[in-house]
C-alpha positions as a Python dict, from the first residue, in 0.01 Angstrom:
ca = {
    (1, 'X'): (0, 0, 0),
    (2, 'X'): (-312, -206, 2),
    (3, 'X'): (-375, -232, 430),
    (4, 'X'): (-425, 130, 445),
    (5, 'X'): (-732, 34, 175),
    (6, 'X'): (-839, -275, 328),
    (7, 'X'): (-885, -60, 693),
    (8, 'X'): (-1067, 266, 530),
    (9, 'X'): (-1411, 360, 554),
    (10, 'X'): (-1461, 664, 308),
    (11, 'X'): (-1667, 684, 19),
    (12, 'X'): (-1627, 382, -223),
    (13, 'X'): (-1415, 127, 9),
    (14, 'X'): (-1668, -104, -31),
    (15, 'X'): (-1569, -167, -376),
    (16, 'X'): (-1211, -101, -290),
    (17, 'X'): (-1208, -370, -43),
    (18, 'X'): (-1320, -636, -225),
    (19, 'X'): (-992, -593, -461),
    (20, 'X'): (-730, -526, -161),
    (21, 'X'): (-877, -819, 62),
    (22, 'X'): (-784, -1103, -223),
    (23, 'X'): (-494, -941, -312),
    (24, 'X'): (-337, -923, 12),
    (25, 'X'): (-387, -1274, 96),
    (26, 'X'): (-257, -1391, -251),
    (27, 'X'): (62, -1191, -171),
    (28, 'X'): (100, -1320, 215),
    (29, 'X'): (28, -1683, 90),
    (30, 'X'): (300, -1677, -204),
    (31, 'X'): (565, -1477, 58),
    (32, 'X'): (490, -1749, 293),
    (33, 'X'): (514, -2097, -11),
    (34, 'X'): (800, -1931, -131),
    (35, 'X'): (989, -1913, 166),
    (36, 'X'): (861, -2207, 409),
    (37, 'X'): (707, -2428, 200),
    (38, 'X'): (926, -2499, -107),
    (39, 'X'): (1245, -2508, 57),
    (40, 'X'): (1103, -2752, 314),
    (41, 'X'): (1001, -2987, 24),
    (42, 'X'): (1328, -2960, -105),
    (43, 'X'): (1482, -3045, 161),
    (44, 'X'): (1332, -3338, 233),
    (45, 'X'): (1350, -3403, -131),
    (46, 'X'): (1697, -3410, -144),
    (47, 'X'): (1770, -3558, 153),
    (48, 'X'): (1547, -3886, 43),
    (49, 'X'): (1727, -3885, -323),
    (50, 'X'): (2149, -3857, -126),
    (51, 'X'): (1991, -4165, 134),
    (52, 'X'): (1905, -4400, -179),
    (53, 'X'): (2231, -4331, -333),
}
């Protein structure tokens, strides 16, 4: 719901656009952590802890 605000150019999207514009990148960056990032670290996190076993 908030690319159709980041892309408009009516009255008051100025404004509007400085809210979306954070907001969308906050919710792509924690997508992307939560899905590529943190299982990555641990996986490699567990797979150094089973080798000094």
């Amino acid at each position: 719901g908030l690319l159709p605000i980041m892309f408009s150019h009516g009255a008051g999207a100025d404004v509007m656009k400085r809210i979306a514009a954070p907001m969308v990148g906050g919710m792509f960056s924690a997508a992307l952590l939560a899905l590529l990032v943190i299982p990555a670290l641990y996986a490699l996190w567990q797979k150094r802890r089973l080798g000094l076993r």
